[in-house]
PyMOL Python script that loads the backbone (N, CA, C, O; Angstrom):
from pymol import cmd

cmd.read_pdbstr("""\
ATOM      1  N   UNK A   1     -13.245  -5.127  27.800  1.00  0.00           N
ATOM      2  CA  UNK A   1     -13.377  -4.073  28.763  1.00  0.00           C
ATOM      3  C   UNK A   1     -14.256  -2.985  28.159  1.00  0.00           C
ATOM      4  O   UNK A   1     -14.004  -2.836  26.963  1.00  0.00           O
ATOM      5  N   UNK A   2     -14.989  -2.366  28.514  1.00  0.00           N
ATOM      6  CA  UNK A   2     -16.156  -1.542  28.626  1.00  0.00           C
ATOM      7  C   UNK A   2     -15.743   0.110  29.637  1.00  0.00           C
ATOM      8  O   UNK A   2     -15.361   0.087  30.807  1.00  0.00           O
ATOM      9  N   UNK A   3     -15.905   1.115  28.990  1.00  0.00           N
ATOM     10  CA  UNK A   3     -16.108   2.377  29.905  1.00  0.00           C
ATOM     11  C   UNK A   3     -17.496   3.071  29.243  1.00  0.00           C
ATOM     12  O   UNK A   3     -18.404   2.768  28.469  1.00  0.00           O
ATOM     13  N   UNK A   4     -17.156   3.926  29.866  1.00  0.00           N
ATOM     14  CA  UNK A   4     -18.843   4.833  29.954  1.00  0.00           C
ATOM     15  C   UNK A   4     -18.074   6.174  29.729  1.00  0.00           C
ATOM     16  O   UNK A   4     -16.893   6.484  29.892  1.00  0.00           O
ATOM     17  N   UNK A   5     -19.158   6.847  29.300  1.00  0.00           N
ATOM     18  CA  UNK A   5     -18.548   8.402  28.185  1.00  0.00           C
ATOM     19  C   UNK A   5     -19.882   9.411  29.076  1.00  0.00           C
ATOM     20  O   UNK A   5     -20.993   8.898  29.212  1.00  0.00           O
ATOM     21  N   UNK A   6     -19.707  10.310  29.421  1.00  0.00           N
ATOM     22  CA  UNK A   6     -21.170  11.186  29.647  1.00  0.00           C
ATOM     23  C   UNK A   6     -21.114  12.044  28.452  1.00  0.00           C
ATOM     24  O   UNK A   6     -19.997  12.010  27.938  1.00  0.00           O
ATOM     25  N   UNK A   7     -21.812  12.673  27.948  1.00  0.00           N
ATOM     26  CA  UNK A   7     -22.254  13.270  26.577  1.00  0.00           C
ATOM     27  C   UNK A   7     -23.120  14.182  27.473  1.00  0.00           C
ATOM     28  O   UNK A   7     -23.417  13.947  28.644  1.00  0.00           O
ATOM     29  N   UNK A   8     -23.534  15.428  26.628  1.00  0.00           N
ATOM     30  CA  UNK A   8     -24.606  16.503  26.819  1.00  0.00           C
ATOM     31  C   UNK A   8     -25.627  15.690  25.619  1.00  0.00           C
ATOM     32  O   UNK A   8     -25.349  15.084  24.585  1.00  0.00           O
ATOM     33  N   UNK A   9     -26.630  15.935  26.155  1.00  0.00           N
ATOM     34  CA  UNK A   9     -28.116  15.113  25.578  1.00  0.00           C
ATOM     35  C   UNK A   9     -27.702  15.789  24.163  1.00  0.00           C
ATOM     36  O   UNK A   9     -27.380  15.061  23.224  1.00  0.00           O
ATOM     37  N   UNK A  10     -27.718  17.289  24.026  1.00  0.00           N
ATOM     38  CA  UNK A  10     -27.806  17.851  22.435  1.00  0.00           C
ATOM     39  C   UNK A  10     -26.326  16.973  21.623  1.00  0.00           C
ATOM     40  O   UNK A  10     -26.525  16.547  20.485  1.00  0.00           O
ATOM     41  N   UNK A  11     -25.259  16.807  22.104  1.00  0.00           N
ATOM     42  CA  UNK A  11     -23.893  15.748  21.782  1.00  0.00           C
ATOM     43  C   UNK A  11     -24.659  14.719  21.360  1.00  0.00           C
ATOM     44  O   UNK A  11     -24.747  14.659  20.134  1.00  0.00           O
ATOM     45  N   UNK A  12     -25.369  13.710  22.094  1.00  0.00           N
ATOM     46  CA  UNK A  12     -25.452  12.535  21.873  1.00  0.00           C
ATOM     47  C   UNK A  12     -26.655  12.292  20.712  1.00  0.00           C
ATOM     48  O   UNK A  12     -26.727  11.325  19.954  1.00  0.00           O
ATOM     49  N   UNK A  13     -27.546  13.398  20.784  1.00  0.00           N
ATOM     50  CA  UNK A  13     -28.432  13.096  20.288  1.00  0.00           C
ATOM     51  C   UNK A  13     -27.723  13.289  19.036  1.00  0.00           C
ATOM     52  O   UNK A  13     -27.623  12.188  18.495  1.00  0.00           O
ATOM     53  N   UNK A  14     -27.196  14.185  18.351  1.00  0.00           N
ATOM     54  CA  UNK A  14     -26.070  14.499  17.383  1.00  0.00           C
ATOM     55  C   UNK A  14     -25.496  13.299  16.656  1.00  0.00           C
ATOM     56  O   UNK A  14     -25.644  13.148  15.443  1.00  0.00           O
ATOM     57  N   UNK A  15     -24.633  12.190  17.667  1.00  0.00           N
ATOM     58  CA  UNK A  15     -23.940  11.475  17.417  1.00  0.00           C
ATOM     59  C   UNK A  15     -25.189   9.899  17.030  1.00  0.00           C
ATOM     60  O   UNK A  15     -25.076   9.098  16.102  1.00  0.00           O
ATOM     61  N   UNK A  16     -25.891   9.922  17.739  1.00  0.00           N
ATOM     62  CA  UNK A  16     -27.070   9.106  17.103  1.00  0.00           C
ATOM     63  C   UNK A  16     -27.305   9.068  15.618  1.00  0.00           C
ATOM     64  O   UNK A  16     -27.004   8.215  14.782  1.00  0.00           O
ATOM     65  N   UNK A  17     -28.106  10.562  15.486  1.00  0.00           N
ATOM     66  CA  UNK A  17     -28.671  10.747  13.921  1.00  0.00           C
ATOM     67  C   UNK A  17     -27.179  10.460  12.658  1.00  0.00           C
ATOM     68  O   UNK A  17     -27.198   9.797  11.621  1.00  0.00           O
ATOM     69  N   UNK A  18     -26.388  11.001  13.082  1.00  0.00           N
ATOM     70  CA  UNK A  18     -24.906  10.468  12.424  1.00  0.00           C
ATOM     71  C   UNK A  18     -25.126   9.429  12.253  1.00  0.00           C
ATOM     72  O   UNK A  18     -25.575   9.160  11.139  1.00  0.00           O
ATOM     73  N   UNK A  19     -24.924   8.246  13.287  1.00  0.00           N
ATOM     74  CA  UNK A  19     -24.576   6.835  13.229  1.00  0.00           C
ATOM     75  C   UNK A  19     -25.964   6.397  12.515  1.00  0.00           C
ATOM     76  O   UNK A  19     -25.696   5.706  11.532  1.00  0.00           O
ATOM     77  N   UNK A  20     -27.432   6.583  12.695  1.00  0.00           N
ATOM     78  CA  UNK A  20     -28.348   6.258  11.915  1.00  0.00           C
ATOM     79  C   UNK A  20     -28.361   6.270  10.116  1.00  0.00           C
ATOM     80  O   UNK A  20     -28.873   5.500   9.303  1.00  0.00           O
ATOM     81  N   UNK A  21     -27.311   7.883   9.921  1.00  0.00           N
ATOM     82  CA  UNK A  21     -27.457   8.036   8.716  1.00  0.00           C
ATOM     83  C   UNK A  21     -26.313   7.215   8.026  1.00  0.00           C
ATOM     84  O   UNK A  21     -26.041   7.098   6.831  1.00  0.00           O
ATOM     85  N   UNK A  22     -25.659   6.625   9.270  1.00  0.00           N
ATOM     86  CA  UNK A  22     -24.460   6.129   8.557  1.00  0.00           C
ATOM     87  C   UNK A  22     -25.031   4.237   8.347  1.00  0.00           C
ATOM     88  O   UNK A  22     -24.636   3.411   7.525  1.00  0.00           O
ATOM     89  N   UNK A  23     -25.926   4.114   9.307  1.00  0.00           N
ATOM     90  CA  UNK A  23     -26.198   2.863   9.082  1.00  0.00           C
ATOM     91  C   UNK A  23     -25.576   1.901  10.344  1.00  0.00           C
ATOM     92  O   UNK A  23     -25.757   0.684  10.319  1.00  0.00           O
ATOM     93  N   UNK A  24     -24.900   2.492  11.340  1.00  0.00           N
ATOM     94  CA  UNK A  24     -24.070   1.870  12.165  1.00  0.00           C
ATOM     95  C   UNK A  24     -24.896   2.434  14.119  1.00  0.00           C
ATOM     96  O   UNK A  24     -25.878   3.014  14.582  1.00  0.00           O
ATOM     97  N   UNK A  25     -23.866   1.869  14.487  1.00  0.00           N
ATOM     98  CA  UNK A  25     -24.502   2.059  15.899  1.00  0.00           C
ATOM     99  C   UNK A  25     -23.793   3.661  16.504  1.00  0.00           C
ATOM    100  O   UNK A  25     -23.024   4.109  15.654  1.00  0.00           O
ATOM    101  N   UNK A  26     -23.891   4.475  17.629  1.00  0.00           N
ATOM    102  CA  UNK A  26     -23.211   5.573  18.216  1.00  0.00           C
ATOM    103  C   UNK A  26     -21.870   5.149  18.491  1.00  0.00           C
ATOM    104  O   UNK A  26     -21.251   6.081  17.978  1.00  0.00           O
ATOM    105  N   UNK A  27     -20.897   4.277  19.011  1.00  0.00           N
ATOM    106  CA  UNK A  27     -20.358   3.737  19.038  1.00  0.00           C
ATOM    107  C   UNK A  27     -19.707   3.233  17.839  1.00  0.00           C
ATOM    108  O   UNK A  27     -18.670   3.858  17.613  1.00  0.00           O
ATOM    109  N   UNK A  28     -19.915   2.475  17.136  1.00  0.00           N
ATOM    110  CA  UNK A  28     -19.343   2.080  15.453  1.00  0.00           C
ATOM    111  C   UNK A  28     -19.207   3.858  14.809  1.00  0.00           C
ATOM    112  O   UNK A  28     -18.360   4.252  14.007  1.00  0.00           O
ATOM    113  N   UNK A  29     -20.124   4.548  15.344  1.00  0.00           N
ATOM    114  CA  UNK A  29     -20.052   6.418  14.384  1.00  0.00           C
ATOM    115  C   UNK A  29     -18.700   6.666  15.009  1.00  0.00           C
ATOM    116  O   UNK A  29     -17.659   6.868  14.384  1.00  0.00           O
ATOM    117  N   UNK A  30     -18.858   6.623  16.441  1.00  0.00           N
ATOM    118  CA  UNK A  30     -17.976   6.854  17.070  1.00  0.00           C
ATOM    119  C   UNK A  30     -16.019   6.438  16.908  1.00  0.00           C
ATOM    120  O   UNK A  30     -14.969   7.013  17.196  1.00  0.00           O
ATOM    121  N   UNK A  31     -16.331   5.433  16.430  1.00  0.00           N
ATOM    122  CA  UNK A  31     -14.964   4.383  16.669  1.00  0.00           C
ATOM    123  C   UNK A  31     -14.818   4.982  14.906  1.00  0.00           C
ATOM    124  O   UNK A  31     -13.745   5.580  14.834  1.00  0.00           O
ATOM    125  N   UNK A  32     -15.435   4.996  13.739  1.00  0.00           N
ATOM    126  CA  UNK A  32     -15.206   5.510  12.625  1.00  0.00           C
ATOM    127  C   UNK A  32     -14.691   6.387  12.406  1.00  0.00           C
ATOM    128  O   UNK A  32     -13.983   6.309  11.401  1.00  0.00           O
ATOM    129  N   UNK A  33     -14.695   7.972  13.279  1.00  0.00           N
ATOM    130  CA  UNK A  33     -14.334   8.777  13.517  1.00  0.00           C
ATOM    131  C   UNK A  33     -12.632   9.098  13.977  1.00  0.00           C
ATOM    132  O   UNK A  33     -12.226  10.256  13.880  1.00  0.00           O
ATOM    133  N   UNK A  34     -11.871   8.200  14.382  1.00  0.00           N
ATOM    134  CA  UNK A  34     -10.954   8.328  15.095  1.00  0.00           C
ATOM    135  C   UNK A  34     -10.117   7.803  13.621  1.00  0.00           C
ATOM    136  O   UNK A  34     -10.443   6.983  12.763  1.00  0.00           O
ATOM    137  N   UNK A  35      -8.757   8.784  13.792  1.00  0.00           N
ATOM    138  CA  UNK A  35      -7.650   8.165  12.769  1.00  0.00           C
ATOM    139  C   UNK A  35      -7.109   6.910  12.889  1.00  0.00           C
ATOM    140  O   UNK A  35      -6.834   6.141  13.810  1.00  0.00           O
ATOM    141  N   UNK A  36      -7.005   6.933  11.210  1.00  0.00           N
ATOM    142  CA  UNK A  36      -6.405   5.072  11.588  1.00  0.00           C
ATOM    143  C   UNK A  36      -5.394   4.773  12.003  1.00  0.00           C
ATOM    144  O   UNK A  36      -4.645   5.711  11.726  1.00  0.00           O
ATOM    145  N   UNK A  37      -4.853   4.026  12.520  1.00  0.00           N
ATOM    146  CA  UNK A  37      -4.053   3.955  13.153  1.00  0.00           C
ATOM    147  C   UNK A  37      -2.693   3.144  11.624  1.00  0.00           C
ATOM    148  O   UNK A  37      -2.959   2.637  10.534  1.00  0.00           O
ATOM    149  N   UNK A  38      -1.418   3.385  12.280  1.00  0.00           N
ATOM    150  CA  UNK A  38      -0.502   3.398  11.132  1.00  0.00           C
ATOM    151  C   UNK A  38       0.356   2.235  11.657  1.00  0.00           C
ATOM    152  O   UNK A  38       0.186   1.762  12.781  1.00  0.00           O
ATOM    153  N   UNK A  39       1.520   1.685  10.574  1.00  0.00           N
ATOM    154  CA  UNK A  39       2.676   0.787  10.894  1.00  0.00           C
ATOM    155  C   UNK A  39       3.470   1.173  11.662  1.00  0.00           C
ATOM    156  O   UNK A  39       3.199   2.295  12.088  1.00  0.00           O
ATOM    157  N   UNK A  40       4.261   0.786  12.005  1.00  0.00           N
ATOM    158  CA  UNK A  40       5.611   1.331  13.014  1.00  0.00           C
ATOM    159  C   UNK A  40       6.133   1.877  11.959  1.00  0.00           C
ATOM    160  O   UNK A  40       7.135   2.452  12.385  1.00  0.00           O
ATOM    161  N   UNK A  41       6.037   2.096  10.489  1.00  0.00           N
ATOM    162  CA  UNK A  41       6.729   3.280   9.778  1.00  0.00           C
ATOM    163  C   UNK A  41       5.643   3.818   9.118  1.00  0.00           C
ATOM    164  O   UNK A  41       5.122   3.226   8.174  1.00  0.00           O
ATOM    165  N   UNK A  42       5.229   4.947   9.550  1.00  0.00           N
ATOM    166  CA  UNK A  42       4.233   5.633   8.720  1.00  0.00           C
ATOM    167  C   UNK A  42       4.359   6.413   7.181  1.00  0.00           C
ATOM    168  O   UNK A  42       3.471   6.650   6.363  1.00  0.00           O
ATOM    169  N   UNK A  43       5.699   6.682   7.140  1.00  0.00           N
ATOM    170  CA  UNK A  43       6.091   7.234   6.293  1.00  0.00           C
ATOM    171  C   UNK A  43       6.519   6.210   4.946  1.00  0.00           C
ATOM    172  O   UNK A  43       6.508   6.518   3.755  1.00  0.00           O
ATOM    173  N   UNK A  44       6.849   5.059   5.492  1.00  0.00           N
ATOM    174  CA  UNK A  44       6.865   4.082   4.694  1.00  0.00           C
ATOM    175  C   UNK A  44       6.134   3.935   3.722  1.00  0.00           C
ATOM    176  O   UNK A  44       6.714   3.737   2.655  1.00  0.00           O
ATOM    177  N   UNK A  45       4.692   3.971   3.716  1.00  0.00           N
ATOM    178  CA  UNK A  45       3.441   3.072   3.116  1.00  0.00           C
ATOM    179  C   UNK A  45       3.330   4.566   2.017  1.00  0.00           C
ATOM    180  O   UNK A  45       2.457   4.608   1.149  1.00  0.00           O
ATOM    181  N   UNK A  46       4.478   5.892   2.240  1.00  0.00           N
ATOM    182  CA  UNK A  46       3.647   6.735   1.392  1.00  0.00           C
ATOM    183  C   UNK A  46       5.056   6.830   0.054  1.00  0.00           C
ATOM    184  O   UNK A  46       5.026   7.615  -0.894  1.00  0.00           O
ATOM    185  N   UNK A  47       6.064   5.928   0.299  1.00  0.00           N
ATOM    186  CA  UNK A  47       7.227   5.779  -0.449  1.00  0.00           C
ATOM    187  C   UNK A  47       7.078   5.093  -1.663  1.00  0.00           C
ATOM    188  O   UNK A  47       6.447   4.042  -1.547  1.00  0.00           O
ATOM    189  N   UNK A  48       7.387   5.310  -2.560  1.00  0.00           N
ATOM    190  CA  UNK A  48       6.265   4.529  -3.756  1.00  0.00           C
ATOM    191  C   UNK A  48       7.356   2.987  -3.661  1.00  0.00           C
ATOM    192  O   UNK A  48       8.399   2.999  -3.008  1.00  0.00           O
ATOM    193  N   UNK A  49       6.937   1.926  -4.323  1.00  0.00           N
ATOM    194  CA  UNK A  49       7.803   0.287  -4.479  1.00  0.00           C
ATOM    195  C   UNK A  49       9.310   0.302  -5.050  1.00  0.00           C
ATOM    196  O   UNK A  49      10.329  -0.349  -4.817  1.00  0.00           O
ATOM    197  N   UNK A  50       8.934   1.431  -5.968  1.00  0.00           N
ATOM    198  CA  UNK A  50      10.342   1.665  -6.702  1.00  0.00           C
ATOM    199  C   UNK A  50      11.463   2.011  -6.068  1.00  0.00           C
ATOM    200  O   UNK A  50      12.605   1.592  -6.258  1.00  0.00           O
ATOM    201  N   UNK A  51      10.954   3.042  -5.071  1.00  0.00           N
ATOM    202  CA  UNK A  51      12.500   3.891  -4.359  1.00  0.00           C
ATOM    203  C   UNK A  51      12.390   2.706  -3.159  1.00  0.00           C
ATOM    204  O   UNK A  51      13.493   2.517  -2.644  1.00  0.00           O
ATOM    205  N   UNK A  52      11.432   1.955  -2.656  1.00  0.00           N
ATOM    206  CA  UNK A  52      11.516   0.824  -1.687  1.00  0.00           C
ATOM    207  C   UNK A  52      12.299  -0.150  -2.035  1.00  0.00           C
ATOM    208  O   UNK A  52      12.786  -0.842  -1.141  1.00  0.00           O
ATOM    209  N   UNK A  53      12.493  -0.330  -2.930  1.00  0.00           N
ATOM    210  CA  UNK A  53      13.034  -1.777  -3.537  1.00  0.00           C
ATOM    211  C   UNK A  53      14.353  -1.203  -4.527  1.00  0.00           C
ATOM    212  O   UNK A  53      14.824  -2.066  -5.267  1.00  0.00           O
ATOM    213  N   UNK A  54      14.754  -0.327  -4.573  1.00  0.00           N
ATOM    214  CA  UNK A  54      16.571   0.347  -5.157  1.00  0.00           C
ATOM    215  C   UNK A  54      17.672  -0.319  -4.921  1.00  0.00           C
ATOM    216  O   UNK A  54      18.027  -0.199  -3.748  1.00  0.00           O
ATOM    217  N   UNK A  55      18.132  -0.759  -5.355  1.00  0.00           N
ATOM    218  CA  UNK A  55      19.401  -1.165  -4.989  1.00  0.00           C
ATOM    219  C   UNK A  55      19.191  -2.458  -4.510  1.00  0.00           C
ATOM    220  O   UNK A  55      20.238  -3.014  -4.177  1.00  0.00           O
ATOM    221  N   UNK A  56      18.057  -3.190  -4.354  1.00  0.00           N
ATOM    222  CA  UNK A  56      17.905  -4.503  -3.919  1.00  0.00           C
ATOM    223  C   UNK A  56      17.836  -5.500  -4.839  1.00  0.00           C
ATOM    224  O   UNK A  56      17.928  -6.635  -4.370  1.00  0.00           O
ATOM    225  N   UNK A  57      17.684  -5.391  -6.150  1.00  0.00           N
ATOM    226  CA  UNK A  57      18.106  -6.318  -7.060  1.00  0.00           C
ATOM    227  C   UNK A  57      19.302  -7.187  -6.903  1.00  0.00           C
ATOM    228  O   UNK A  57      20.289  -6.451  -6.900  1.00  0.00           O
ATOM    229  N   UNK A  58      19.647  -8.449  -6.770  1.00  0.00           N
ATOM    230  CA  UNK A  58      20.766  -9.641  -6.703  1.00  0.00           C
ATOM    231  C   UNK A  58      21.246  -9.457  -4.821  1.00  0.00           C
ATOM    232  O   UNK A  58      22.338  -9.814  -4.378  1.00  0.00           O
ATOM    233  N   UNK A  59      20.374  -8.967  -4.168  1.00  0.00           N
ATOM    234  CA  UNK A  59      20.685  -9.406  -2.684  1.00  0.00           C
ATOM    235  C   UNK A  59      20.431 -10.404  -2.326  1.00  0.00           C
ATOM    236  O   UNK A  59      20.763 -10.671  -1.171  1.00  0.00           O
ATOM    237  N   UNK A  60      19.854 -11.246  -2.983  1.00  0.00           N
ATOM    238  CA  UNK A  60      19.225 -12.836  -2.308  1.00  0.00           C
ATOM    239  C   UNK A  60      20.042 -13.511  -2.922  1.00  0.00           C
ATOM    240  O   UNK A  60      20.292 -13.450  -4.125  1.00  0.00           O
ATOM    241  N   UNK A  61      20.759 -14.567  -1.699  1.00  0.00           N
ATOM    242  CA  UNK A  61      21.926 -15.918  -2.326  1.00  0.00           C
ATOM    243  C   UNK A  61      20.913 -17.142  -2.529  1.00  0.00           C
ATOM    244  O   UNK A  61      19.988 -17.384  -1.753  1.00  0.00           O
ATOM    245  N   UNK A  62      21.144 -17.709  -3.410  1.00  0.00           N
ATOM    246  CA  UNK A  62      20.760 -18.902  -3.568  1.00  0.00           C
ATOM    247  C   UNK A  62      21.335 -19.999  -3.281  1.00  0.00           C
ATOM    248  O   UNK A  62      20.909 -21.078  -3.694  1.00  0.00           O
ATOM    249  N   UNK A  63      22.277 -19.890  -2.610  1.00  0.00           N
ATOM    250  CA  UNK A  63      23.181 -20.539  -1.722  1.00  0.00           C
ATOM    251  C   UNK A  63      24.344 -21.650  -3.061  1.00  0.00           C
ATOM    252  O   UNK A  63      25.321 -22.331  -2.751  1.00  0.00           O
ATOM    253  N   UNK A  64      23.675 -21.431  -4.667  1.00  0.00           N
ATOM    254  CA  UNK A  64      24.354 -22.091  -5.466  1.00  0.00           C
ATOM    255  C   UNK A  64      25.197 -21.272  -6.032  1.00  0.00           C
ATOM    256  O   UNK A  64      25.503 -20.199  -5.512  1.00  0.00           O
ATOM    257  N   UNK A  65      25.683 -21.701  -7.201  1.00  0.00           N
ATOM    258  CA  UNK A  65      27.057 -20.943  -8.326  1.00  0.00           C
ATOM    259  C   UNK A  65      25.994 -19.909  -9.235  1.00  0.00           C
ATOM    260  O   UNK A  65      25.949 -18.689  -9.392  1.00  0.00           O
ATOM    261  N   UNK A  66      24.974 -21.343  -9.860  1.00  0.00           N
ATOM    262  CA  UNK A  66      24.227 -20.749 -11.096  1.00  0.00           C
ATOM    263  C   UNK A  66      23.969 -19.658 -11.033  1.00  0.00           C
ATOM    264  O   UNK A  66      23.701 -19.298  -9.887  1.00  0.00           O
ATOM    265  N   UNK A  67      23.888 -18.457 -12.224  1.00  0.00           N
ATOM    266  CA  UNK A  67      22.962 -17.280 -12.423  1.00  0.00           C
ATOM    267  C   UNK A  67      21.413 -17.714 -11.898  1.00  0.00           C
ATOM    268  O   UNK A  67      20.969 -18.843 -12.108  1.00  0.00           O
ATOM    269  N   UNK A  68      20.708 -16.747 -11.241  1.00  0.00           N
ATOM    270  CA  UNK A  68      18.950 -17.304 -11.159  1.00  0.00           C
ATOM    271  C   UNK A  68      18.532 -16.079 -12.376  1.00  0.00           C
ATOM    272  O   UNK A  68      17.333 -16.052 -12.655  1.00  0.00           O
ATOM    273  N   UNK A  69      19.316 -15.206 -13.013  1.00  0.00           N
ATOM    274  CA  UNK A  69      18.625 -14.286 -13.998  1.00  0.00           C
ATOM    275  C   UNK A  69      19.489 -13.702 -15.387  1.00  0.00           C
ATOM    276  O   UNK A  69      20.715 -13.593 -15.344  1.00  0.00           O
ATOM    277  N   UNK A  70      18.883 -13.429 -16.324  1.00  0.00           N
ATOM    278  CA  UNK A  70      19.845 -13.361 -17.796  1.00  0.00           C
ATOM    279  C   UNK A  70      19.941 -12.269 -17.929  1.00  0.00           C
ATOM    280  O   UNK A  70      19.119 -11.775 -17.157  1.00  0.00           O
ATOM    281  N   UNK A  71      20.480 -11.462 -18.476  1.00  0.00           N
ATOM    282  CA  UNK A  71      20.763  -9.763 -18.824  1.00  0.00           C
ATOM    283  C   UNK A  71      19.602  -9.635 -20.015  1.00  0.00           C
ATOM    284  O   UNK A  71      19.942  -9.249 -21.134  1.00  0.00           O
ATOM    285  N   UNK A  72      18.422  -9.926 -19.766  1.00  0.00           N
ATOM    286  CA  UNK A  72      17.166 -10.012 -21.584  1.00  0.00           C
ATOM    287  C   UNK A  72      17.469  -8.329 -21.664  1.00  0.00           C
ATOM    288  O   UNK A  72      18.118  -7.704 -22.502  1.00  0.00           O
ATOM    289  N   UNK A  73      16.962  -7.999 -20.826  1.00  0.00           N
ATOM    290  CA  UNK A  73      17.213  -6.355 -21.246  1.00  0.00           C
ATOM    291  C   UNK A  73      17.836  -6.030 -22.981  1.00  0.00           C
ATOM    292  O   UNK A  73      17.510  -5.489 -24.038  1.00  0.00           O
ATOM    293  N   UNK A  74      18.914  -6.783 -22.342  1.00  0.00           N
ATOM    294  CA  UNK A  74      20.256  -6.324 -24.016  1.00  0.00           C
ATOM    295  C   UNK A  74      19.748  -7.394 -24.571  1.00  0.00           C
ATOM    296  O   UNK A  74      18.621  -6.905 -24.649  1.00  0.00           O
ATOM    297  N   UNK A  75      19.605  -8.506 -25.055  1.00  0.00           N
ATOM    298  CA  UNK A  75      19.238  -9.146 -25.839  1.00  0.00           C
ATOM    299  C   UNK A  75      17.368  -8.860 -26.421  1.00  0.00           C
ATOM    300  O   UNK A  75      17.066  -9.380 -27.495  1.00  0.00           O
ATOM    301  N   UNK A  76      16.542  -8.255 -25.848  1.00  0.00           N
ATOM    302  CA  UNK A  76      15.774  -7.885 -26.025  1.00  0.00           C
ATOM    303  C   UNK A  76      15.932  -6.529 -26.820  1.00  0.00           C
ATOM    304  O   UNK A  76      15.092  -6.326 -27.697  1.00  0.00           O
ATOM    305  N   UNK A  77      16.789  -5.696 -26.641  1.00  0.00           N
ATOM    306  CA  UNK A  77      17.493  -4.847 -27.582  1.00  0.00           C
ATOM    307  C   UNK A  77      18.030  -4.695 -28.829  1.00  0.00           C
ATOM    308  O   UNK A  77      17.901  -3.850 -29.715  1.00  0.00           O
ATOM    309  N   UNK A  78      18.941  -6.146 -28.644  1.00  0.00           N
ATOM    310  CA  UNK A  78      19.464  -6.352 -29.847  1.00  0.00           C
ATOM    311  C   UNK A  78      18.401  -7.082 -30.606  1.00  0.00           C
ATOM    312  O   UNK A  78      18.942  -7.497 -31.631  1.00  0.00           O
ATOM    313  N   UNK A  79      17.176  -7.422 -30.583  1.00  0.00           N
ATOM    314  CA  UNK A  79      16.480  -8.165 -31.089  1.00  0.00           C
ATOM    315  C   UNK A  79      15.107  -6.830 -31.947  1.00  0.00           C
ATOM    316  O   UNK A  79      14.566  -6.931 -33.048  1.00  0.00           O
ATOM    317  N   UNK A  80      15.010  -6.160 -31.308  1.00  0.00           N
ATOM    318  CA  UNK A  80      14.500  -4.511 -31.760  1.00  0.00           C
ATOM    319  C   UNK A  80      15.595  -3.848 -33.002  1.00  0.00           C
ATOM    320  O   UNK A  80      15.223  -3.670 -34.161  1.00  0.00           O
ATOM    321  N   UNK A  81      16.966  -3.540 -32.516  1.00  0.00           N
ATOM    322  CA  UNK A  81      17.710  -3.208 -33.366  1.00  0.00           C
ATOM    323  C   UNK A  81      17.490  -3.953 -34.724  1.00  0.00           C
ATOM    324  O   UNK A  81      17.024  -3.572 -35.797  1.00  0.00           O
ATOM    325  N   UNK A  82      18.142  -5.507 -34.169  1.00  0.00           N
ATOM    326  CA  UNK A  82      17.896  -6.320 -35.424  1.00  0.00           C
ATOM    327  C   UNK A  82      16.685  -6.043 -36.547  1.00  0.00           C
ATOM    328  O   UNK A  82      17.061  -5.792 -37.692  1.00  0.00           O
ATOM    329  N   UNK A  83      15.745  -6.066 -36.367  1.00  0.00           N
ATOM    330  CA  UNK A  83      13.796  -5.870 -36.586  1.00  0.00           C
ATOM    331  C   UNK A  83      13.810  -4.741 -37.546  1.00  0.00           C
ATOM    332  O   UNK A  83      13.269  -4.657 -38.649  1.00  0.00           O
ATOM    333  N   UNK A  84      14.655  -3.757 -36.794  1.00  0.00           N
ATOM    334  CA  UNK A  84      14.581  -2.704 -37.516  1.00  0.00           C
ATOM    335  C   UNK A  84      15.054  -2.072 -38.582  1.00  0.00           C
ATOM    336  O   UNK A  84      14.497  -1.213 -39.264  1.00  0.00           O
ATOM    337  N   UNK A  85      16.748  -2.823 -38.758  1.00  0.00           N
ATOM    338  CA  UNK A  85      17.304  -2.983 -39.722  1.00  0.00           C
ATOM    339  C   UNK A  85      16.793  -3.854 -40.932  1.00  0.00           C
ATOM    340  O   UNK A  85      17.269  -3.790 -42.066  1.00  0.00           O
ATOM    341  N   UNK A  86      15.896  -4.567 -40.591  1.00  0.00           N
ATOM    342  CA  UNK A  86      15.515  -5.547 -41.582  1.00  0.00           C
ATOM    343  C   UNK A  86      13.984  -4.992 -42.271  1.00  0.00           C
ATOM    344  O   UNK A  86      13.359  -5.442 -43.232  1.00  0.00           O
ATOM    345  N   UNK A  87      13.740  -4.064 -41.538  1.00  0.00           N
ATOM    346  CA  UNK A  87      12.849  -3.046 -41.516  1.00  0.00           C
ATOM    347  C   UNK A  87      11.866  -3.731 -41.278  1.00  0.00           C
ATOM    348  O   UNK A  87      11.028  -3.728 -42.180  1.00  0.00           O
ATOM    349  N   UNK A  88      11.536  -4.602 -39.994  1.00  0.00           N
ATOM    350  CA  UNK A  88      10.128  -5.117 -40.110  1.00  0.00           C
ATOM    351  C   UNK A  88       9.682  -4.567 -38.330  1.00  0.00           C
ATOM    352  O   UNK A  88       9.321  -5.373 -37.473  1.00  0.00           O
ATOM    353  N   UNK A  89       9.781  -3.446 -38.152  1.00  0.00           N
ATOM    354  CA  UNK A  89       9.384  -2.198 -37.547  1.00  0.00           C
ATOM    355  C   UNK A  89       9.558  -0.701 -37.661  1.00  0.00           C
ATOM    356  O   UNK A  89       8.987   0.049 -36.868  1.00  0.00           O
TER     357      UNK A  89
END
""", "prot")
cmd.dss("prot")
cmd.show_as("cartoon", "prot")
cmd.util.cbc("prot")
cmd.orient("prot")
């Protein structure tokens, strides 16, 4: 679908040299111009991953018994501690 815009000649001529300097057509200057348009949560995309994703660690079932993850954290700890006592950090 297609509409039509009337412009004052000094407007259009305006919006021309724009779109020339931009490399694009009056129309493409035109359509560039307008805000972008956002998600159904706008506020979302400005929430950083971290506070998005809180508290969501071990929500997914794996429908089995097994652990799918190890506590390395502390064993990665105790493995620093260790290192250090032995002084080879």
């Amino acid at each position: 679908m297609s509409r039509m815009v009337e412009l004052p000649d000094d407007i259009y001529q305006q919006v021309e040299e724009a779109a020339a300097a931009a490399g694009t057509t009056p129309a493409g200057w035109i359509a560039a111009q307008l805000p972008q348009q956002e998600s159904d949560t706008p506020a979302e995309s400005q929430v950083p991953i971290s506070q998005r994703l809180a508290g969501r660690v071990g929500r997914i079932a794996s429908g089995g018994i097994e652990a799918l993850s190890r506590p390395s954290g502390n064993a990665f700890t105790d493995y620093l501690v260790a290192k250090k006592r032995e002084g080879r950090l």
